[in-house]
C-alpha positions as CSV (number, residue, x, y, z in Angstrom):
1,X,-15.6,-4.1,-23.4
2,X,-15.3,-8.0,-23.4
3,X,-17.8,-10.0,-21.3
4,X,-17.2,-13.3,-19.8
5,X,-20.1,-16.0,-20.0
6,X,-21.8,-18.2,-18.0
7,X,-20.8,-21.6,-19.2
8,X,-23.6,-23.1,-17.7
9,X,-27.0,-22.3,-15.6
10,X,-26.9,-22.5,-12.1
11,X,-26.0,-20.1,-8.7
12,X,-23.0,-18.0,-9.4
13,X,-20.7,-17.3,-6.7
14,X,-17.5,-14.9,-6.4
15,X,-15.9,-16.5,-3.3
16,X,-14.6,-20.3,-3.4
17,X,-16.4,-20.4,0.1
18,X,-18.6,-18.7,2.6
19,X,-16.7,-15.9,4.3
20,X,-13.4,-16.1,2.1
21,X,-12.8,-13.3,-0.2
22,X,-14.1,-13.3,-3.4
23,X,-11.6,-14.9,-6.4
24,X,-11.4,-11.7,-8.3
25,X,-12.5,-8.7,-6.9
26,X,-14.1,-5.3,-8.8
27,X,-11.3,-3.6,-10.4
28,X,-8.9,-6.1,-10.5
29,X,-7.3,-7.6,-14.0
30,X,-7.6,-10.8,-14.9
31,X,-5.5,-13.5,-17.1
32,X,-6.5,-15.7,-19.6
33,X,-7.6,-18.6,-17.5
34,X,-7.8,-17.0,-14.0
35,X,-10.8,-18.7,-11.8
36,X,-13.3,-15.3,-11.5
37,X,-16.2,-17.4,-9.8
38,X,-18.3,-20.4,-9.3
39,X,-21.3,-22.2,-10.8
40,X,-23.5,-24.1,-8.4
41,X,-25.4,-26.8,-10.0
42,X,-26.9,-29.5,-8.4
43,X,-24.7,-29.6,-5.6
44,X,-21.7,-29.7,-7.5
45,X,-19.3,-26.4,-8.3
46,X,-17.5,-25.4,-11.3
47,X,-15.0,-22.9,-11.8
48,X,-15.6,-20.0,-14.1
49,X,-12.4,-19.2,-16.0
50,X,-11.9,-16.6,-18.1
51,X,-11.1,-17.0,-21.8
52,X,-10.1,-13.3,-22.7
53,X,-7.4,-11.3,-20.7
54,X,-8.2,-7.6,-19.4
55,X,-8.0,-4.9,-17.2
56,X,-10.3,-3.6,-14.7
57,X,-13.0,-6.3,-14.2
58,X,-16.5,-5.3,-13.1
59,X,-18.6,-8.2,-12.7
60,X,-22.5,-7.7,-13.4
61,X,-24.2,-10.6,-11.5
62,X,-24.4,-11.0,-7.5
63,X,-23.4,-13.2,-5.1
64,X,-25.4,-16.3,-5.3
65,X,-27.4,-15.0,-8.0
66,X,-29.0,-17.5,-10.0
67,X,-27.4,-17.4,-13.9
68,X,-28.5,-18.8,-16.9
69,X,-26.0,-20.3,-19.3
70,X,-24.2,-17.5,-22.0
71,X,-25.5,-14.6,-19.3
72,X,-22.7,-12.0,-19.1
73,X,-20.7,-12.6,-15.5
74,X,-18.6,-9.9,-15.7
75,X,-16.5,-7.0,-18.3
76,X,-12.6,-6.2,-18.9
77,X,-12.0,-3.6,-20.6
């Protein structure tokens, strides 16, 4: 399993906006730089791209769950 990283502390959130769907959702692969999620921090958002391509993402945060930075945000395999 690889794990992508929170690049920084703040509120992590899967969907670019309240009641859109979320950027990647469970199962899903994912490409070198695809957005996964945001980071909330101090009223301004930052996308979360991943750095490693994969299959089958499962991510291991919530919704507006607060992260610290280097917490694992999600697993390809």
């Amino acid at each position: 399993m690889t794990h992508i990283l929170s690049p920084l502390p703040g509120t992590f959130y899967r969907s670019a906006a309240p009641g859109q769907p979320p950027l990647k959702a469970d199962g899903e692969d994912v490409a070198v730089g695809d957005v996964i999620g945001l980071i909330e921090v101090m009223k301004s958002f930052h996308e979360v791209r991943s750095d490693v391509a994969g299959s089958g993402i499962n991510f291991l945060v919530d919704n507006e769950e607060p992260v610290m930075a280097g917490a694992a945000l999600a697993e390809l395999r």
